[in-house]
N, C-alpha and C positions, 0 to 999 in steps of 0.2 A: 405127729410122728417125730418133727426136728426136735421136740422136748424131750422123748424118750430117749432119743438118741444122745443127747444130751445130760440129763439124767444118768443115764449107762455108764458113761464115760465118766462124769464126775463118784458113781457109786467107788467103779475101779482104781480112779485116782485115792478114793479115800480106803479101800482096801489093800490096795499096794502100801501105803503109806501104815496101816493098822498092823502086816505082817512086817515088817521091819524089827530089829530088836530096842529101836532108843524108841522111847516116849516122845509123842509129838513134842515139839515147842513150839510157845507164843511165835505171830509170824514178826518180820521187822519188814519194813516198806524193801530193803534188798533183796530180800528172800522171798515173799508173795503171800499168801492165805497160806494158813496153815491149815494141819490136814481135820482141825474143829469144824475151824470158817467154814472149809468148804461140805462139809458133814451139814453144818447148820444152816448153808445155801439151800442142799439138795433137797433138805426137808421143807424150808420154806417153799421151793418151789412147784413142788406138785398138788395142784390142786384135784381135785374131785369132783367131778358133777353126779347131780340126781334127776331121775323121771320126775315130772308133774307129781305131784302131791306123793312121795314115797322118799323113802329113809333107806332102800336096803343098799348096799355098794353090789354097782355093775363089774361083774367079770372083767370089765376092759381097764378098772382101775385098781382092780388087787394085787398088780406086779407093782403100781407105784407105794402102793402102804406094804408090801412085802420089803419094796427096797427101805421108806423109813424106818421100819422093823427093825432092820437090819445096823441100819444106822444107831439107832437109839439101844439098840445092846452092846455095841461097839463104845459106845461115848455114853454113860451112863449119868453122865453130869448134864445131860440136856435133858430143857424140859420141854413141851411142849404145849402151846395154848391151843385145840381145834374148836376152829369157829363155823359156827353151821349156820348157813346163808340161807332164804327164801325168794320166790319170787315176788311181785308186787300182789299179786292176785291174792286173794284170804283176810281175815280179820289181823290185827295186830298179835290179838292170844295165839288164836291158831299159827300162825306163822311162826311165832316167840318156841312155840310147840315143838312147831317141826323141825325147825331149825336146831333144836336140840335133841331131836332125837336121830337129827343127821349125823349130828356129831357125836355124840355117842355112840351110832353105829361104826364110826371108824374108829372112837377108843377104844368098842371091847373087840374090835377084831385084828387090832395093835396089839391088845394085851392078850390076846386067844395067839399070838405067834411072840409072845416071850417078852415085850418089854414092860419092865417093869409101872404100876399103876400110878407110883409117885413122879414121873416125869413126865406125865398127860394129866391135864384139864381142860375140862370144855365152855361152852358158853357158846349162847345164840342170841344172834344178832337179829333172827327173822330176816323180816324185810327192807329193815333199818339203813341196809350199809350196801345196795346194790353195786355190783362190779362195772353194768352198762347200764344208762339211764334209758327213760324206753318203753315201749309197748310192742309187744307180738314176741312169737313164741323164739325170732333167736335172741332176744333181749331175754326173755326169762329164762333161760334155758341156761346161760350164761352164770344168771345172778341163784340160781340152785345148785349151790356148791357149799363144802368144805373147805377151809383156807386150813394153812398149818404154820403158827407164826411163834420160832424158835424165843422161848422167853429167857431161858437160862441154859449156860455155857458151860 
């Protein structure tokens, strides 16, 4: 919940900052993030998790890819890499699988709310690159996820 809250408030900072009439600028260490950085924060930060063995996105996280949405038609110079996570359980294919069809469920329902398909790609890690190391259901539960790692600015 302290994320969303968080989240929210950096969304607003970057919207405030979007209705203004000058065009952002590069920041300088006097002045702070500028209003990219922190555009490219928000996105990095919101991760996604999935049910055991399924790809589709839960209701509780389509307020977090409505805000990237959001962001990524605003700043159209970002690109973004979505990596689709598995847990340890399943063959290395299988996982390689799922993992990518994790991620592609949050590419086309990115590009189903407007941003454009040239600032997303995806790729699956499977169960290559777990988030908690581990056995039992809150270790996997964790490492089935979507990460969103801002590649260009």
């Amino acid at each position: 919940m302290k994320s969303l809250k968080v989240i929210a408030l950096l969304f607003m900072v970057v919207f405030a900052a979007a209705c203004s009439k000058t065009a952002p600028v590069e920041s300088t260490p006097e002045q702070g993030p500028s209003a990219i950085d922190v555009a490219a924060q928000t996105i990095s930060d919101g991760i996604i998790y999935f049910d055991f063995d399924k790809y589709d996105i839960k209701d509780e996280y389509r307020e977090i890819l409505n805000q990237k949405a959001a962001i990524m038609r605003q700043f159209p110079s970002i690109r973004v890499r979505i990596e689709g996570h598995t847990d340890e359980r399943g063959t290395q294919e299988y996982n390689l699988a799922l993992g990518e069809r994790r991620a592609k469920a949050a590419y086309e329902y990115l590009v189903l709310l407007g941003v454009n398909p040239n600032q997303l790609e995806i790729i699956s890690y499977g169960k290559e690159q777990p988030i908690v190391e581990g056995t039992g259901e809150s270790v996997w539960s964790a490492n089935r996820r979507d990460n969103f790692r801002v590649i260009a600015r």
